[in-house]
TITIBA-519150 format. One line per 4 residues: number of its first residue (from 0); for each residue z, x, y of C-alpha. Coordinates in steps of 0.05 Angstrom, whole numbers, padded with zeros to 5 digits, m for minus. Each point is the difference from the previous one (the first is absolute). Example, Ala and Ser with C-alpha at 12.3 -4.5 7.8 and 13.67 -1.06 7.14 Angstrom:
0) 00156 00246 m00090  m00013 00027 00069
//
This chain:
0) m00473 m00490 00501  00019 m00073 m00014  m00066 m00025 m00046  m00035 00059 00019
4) m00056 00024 m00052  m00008 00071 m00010  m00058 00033 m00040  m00002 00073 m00036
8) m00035 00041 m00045  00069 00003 m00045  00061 m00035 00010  00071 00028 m00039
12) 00050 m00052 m00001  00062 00035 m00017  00033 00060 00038  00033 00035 m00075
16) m00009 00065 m00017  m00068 m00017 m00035  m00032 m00048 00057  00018 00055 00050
20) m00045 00047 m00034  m00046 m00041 m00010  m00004 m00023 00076  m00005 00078 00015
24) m00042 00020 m00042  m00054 m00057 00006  00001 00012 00084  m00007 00068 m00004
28) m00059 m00012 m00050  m00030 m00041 00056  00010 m00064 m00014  00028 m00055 00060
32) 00073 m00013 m00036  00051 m00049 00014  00071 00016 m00033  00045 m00061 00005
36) 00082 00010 m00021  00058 m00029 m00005  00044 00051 00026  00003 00049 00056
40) m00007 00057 m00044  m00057 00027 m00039  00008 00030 m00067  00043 m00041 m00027
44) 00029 00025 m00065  00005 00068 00039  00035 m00032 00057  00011 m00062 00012
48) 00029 m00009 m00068  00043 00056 00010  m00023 00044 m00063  m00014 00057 00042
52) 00011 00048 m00063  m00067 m00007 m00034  m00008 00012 m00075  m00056 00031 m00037
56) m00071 00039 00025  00047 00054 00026  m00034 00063 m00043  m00048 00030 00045
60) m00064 m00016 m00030  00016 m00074 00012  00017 00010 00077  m00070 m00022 00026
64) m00034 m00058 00034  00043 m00043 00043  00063 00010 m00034  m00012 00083 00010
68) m00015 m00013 00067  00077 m00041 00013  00024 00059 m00031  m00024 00048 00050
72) 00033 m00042 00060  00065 m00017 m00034  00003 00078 m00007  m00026 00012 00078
76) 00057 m00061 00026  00065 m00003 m00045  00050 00046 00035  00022 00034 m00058
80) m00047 m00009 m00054  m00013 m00049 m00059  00057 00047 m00055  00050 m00054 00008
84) 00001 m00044 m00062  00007 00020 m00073  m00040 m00068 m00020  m00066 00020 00038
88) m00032 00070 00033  m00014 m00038 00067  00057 m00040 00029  m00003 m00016 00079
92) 00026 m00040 00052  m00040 m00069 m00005  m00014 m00006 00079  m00045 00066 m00009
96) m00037 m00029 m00061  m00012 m00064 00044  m00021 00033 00065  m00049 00040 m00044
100) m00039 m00060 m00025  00005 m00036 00073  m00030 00066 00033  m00055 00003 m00056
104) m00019 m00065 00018  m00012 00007 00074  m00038 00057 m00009  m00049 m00050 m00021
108) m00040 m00046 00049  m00033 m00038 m00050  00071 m00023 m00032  00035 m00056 00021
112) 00070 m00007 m00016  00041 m00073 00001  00066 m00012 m00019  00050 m00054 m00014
116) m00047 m00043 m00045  m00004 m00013 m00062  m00067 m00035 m00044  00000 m00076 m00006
120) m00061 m00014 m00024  m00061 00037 m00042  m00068 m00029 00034  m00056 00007 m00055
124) m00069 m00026 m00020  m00016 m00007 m00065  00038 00059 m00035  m00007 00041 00062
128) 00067 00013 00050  m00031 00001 00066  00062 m00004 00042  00073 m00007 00013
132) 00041 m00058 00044  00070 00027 00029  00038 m00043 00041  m00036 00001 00059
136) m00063 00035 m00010  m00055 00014 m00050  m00039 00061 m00026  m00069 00001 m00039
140) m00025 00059 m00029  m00051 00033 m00042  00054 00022 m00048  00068 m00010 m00001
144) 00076 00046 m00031  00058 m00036 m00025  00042 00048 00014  00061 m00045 m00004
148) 00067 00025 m00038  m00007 m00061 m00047  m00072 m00012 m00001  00000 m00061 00042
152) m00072 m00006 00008  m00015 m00007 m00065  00052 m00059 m00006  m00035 m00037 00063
156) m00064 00009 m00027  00011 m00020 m00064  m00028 00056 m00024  00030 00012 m00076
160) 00050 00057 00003  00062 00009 m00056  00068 00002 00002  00057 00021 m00045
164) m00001 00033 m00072  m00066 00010 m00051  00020 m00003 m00071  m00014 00064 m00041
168) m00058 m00045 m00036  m00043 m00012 00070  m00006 00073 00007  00028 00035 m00054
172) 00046 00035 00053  00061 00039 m00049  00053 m00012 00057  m00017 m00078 00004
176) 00040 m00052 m00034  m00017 m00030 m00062  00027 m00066 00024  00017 m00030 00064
180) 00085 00004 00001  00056 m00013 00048  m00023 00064 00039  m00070 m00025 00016
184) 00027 m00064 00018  00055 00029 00041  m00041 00057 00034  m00074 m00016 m00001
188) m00007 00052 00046  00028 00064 00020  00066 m00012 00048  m00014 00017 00073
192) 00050 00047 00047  00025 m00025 00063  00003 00082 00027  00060 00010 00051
196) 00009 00069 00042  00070 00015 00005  00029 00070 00040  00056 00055 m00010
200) 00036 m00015 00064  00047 00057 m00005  00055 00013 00031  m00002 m00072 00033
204) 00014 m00062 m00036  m00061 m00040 m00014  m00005 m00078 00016  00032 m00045 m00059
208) m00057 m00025 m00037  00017 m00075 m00017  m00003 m00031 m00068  m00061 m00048 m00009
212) m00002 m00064 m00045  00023 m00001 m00063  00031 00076 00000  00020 00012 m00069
216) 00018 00080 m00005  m00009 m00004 m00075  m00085 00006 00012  00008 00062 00027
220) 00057 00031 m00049  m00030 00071 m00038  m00050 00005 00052  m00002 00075 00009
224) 00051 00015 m00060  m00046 00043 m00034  m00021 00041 00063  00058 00001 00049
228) 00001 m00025 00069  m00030 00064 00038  m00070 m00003 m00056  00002 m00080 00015
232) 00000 00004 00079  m00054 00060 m00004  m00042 m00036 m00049  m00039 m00029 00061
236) 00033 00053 00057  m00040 m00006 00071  m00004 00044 00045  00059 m00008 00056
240) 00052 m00016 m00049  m00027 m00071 m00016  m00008 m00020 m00072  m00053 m00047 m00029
244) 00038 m00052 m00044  m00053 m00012 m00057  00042 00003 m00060  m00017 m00025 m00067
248) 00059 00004 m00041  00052 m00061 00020  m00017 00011 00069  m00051 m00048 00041
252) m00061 m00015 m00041  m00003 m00081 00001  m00036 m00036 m00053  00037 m00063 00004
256) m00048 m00059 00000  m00060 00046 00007  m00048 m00052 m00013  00019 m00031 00079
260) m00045 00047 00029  m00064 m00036 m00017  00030 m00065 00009  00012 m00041 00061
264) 00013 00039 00066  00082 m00039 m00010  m00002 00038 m00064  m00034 00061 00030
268) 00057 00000 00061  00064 m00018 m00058  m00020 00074 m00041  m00008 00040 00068
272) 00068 m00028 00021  00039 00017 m00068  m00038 00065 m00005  00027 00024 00070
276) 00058 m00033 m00012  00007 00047 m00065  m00015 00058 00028  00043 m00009 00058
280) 00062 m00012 m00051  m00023 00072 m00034  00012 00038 00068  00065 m00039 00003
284) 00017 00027 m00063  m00022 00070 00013  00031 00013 00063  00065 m00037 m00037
288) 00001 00049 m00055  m00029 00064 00033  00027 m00006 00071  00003 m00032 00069
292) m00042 00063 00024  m00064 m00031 m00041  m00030 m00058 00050  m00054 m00039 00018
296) m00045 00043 00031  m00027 m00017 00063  m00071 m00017 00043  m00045 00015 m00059
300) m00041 m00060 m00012  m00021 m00043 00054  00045 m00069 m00014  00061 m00036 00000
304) 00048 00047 m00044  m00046 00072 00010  00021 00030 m00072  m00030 m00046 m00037
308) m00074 m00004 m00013  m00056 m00050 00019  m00002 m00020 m00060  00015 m00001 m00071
312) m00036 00067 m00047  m00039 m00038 m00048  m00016 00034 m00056  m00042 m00057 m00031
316) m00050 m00051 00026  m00058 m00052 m00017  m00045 00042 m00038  m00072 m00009 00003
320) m00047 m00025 m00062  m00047 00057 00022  m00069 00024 m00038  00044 00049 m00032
324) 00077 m00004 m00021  00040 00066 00000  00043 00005 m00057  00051 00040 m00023
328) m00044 00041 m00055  m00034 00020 00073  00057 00030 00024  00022 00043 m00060
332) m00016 00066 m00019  m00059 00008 m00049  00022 00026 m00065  00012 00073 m00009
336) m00002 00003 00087  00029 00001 00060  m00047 m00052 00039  m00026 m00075 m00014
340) m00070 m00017 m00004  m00046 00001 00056  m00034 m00066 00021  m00065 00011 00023
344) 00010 m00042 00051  00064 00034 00031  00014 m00008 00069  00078 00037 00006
348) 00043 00040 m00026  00067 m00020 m00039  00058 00045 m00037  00071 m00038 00006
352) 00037 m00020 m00066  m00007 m00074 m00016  00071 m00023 00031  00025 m00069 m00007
356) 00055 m00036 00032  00040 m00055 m00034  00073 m00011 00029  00048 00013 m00052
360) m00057 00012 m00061  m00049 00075 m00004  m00065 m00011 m00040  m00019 00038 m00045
364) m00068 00039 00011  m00052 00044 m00021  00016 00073 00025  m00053 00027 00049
368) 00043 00048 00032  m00012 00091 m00012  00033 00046 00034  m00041 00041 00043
372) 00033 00042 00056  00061 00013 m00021  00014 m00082 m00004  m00018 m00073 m00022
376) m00070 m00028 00023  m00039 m00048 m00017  m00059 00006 m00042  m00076 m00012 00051
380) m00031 m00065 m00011  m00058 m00029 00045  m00009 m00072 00026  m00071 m00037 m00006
384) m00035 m00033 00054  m00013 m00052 m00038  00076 m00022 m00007  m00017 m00012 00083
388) m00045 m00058 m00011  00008 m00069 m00019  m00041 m00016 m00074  m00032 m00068 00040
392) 00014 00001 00073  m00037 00038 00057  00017 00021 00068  00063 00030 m00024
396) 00028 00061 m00025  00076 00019 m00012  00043 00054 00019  00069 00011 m00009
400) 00053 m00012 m00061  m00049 m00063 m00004  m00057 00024 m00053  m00020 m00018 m00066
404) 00055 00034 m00037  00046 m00008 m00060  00070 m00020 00009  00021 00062 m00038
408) m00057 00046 00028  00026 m00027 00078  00062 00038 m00013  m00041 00067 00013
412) m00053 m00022 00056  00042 m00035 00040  00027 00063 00033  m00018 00024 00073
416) m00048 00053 m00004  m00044 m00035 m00050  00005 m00061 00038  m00023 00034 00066
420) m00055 00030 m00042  m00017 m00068 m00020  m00001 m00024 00074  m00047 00059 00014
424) m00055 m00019 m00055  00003 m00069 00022  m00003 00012 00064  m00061 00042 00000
428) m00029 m00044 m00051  m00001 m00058 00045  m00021 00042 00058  m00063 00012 m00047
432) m00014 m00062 m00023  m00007 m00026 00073  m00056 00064 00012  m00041 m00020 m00061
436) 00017 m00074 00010  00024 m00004 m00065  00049 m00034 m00051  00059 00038 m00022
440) m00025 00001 m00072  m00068 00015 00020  00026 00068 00030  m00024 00056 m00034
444) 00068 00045 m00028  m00034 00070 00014  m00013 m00017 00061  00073 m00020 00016
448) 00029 00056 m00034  m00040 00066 00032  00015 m00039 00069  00071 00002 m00021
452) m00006 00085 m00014  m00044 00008 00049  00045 m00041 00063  m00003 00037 00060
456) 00070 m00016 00019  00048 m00004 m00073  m00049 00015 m00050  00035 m00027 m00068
460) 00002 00028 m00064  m00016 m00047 m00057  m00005 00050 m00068  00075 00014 m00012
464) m00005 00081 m00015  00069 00037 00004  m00030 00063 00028  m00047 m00030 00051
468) 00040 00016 00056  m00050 00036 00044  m00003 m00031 00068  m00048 m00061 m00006
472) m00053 00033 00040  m00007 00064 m00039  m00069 m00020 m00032  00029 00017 m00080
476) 00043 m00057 00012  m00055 m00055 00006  m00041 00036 m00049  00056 m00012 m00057
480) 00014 m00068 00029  m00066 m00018 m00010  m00016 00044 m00072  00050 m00047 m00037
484) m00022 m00067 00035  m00075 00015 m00033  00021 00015 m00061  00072 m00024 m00005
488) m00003 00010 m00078  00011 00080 00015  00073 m00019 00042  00050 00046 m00040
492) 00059 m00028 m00029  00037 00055 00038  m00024 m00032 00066  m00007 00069 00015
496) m00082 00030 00030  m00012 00056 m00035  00007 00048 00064  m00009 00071 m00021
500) 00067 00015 00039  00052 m00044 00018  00038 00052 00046  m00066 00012 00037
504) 00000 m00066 00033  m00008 00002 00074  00045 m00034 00038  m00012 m00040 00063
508) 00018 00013 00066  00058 m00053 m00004  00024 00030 m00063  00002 00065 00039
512) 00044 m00021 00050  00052 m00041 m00053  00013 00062 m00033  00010 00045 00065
516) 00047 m00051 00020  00039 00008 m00066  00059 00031 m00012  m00004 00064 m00041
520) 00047 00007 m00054  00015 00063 m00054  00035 m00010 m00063  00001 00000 m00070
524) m00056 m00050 m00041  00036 m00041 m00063  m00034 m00045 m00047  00034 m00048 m00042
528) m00065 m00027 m00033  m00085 00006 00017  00014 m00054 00064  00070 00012 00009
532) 00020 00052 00052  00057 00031 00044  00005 00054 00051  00064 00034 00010
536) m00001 00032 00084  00014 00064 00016  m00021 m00006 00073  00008 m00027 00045
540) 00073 00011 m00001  00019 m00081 00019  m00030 m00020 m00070  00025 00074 m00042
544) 00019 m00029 m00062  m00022 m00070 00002  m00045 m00017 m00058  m00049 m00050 00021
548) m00068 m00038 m00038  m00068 00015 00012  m00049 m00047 00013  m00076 00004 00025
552) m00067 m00049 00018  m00045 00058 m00015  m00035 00014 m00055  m00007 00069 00004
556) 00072 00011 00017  00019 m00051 m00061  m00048 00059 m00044  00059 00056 00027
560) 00058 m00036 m00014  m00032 m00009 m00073  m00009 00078 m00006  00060 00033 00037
564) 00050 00017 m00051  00073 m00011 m00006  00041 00048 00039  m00059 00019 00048
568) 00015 00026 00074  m00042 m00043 00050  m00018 m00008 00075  00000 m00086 00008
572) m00035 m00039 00066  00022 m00067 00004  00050 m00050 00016  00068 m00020 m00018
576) 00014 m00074 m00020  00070 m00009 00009  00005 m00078 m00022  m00042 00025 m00069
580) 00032 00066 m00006  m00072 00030 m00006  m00043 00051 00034  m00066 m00024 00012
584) m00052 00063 m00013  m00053 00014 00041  m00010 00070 m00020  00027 00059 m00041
588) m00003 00072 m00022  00019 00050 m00032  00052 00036 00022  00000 00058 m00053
592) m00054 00014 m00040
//
């Protein structure tokens, strides 16, 4: 390949949980695609970063397009199941989520995958990107992804992107400082996680892990005081007794020196070291204080020192100065409701609280959280297609924690399932663009958006609804879909369709055979408030007596737990999350009327 040219309809430079998408999506649209990465792994916050517990999207109305679809084949692969963790629904073994995206790929002819390189140089004319220089080759193309974890693209290109805080004046954002202050300067973006996988060896004594540079135990003092050790380790519980080490509160977030990331490559290389160097000291420090049978685990990434990840899990990157600008009055719930405001350009599907992370300091925020299901969730919220495209460059299009988005507002659509959604519109957009030989900003929305419902593969849902979870290809679920995109004035505050009856939803085949592999479950039904449930089991006699919480994706299941009453005798399908202490429902009945 040495000075080798390639050309392609679309060419994704980045191999992140966004440009991955957007490679997939874009070749099975059609379109000739070359996806270039850096590492051996695709997916990258879902894998190669190591956060294979993803947050947010999990009710079942959200669980469509190409983030549905991983869904369905984690489900198929992990021995076990995904009802590990008590910090996400779906937590799995990061070599399956990796060898789902590489088999994905080569199912696709027209998709060519290179890795090991990263972008050096942005080739454009005029304000048009036309192609990309790696080390030792080139690619043009008709339209081009930066799907890079920190936006490099836009940095080559010179192509005006922001980062760090907004004042509360640019935007009028409530959770934005009035001033810039000694946080902004010290954090001007949200610290990064260097993830580690470590393993309950048992019985046998695990391998010492060593102390790093600079160990100071102090950092790490109080770091699970307020849950205990057992709720700590199965905060981010794998399947196989391995435990994703992701941990917030004085554990191995890293925001020293942020600002070296977009510096010099030295700088770049100095923050990976001390941020593997920190997290390294924190599984010193756990298996110190919990015991020598907590290790590194072993062969799970493909490098030097296997438990640790590729790379770091940014949570922040170069943002885009895009045609539109998400902010954080985007992302919160319209007065009086349950649900933001639709753009009328939407393109995906969001719902995780904003979440911010700050070594040391918590942020105060705007509350977009209900409970719904018998727990926390976030309140829907849709991202724009315009946010994808640069306000004066062509050629290019954007794709993963990279769009035009607030510094506040990032802390909600930076999460994996909206970011794979993201990857999906922009993939397809750019696959469409090169068909009508088009400009990114010359593509018309509708068009994008019923080829997004109406994909033959992942078909994605971009109208948040709580109780649109029919099976994408039951026809009522494109009709509503599209109702509220012509006339988005009518979307209820609820975020609920008005479907004559919730409980007469048809289920899909695949929901068919989750519930017949359930668990069935009789007991006694307790509520402690309207979304605040328990379930006291009778039978089977392993669980007689234990009192456990209910929780549920669906909406019409989420309408019974709102009308059983206190006291009531049921019949429960589901099953039993021992790290949460919660039994996931995925039916009921009555068992005495």
């Amino acid at each position: 390949m040495v000075n080798q040219t390639y050309t392609a309809d679309v060419l994704v430079v980045g191999g992140g949980t966004g440009g991955t998408a957007a490679a997939i999506q874009a070749a099975r649209r059609g379109a000739k695609t070359i996806l270039v990465s850096e590492f051996s792994w695709l997916g990258g916050m879902l894998t190669a970063a190591g956060v294979s517990a993803p947050d947010g999207n999990e009710l079942v109305a959200f669980q469509t397009g190409l983030w549905g679809a991983f869904l369905q084949e984690l489900r198929q692969r992990q021995p076990g199941g995904l009802d590990n963790s008590w910090v996400s629904f779906f937590s799995y073994d990061p070599r399956i989520g990796a060898e789902i995206f590489a088999d994905w790929v080569k199912e696709l002819s027209n998709l060519h995958w290179i890795c090991g390189r990263v972008p050096l140089e942005v080739v454009q004319q005029r304000n048009c990107v036309t192609g990309v220089r790696f080390l030792d080759f080139t690619v043009n193309a008709k339209i081009i992804l930066d799907g890079t974890e920190l936006g490099d693209l836009l940095a080559l290109g010179e192509i005006p992107y922001r980062w760090g805080w907004e004042l509360r004046s640019q935007w009028q954002e409530l959770s934005a400082p009035d001033v810039f202050n000694s946080i902004t300067d010290k954090y001007p973006v949200q610290s990064p996680t260097w993830v580690v996988i470590m393993q309950d060896f048992g019985e046998t004594l695990a391998p010492e892990i060593p102390a790093a540079s600079n160990y100071d135990p102090s950092k790490f003092i109080g770091a699970w005081d307020n849950y205990g050790a057992e709720k700590f380790l199965n905060y981010g519980r794998l399947p196989g007794d391995l435990f994703m080490i992701n941990w917030p509160i004085c554990g191995n977030d890293y925001g020293e020196g942020v600002g070296r990331l977009i510096e010099s490559d030295t700088a770049k290389g100095k923050f990976f070291q001390e941020s593997r160097w920190h997290s390294q000291n924190f599984a010193h420090f756990i298996q110190n204080q919990l015991g020598d049978h907590y290790g590194l685990a072993k062969e799970i990434f493909p490098c030097t020192d296997p438990a640790f990840a590729l790379h770091p899990y940014y949570r922040e990157s170069r943002r885009l100065v895009g045609l539109t600008t998400i902010q954080e009055q985007d992302i919160l719930p319209m007065p009086g409701g349950r649900v933001a405001s639709i753009y009328p350009d939407a393109i995906a599907i969001g719902n995780y609280a904003n979440d911010h992370h700050y070594p040391g300091f918590d942020l105060p925020l705007q509350p977009k959280s209900i409970r719904w299901g018998g727990r926390w969730t976030g309140t829907p919220f849709t991202i724009p297609y315009n946010c994808l495209i640069p306000a004066a460059t062509d050629g290019l299009l954007v794709c993963e924690k990279n769009i035009s988005v607030s510094h506040i507002a990032n802390g909600a659509t930076r999460l994996q399932p909206v970011v794979m959604g993201i990857g999906q519109a922009a993939g397809m957009a750019a696959a469409m663009c090169v068909e009508l030989n088009i400009q990114p900003r010359d593509l018309p929305v509708r068009t994008l958006q019923e080829a997004l419902l109406q994909d033959e593969r992942s078909p994605a849902a971009i109208i948040p609804l709580f109780n649109l979870d029919l099976s994408p290809k039951h026809p009522e679920w494109l009709d509503w879909q599209l109702y509220y995109l012509n006339d988005p004035q009518t979307y209820p505050l609820s975020g609920n369709y008005p479907a004559s009856s919730l409980d007469a939803c048809k289920k899909s085949d695949f929901d068919q055979v989750l519930i017949r592999q359930s668990d069935c479950f009789t007991g006694i039904f307790h509520r402690l408030n309207q979304q605040d449930y328990r379930f006291t089991i009778t039978t089977p006699a392993t669980y007689q007596g234990q009192t456990w919480q209910l929780v549920t994706w669906r909406s019409h299941l989420d309408q019974r737990l709102q009308a059983y009453l206190d006291g009531q005798l049921l019949t429960v399908w589901g099953r039993l999350n021992h790290s949460g202490h919660w039994l996931l429902v995925e039916d009921t009945d009555i068992l005495l009327k």
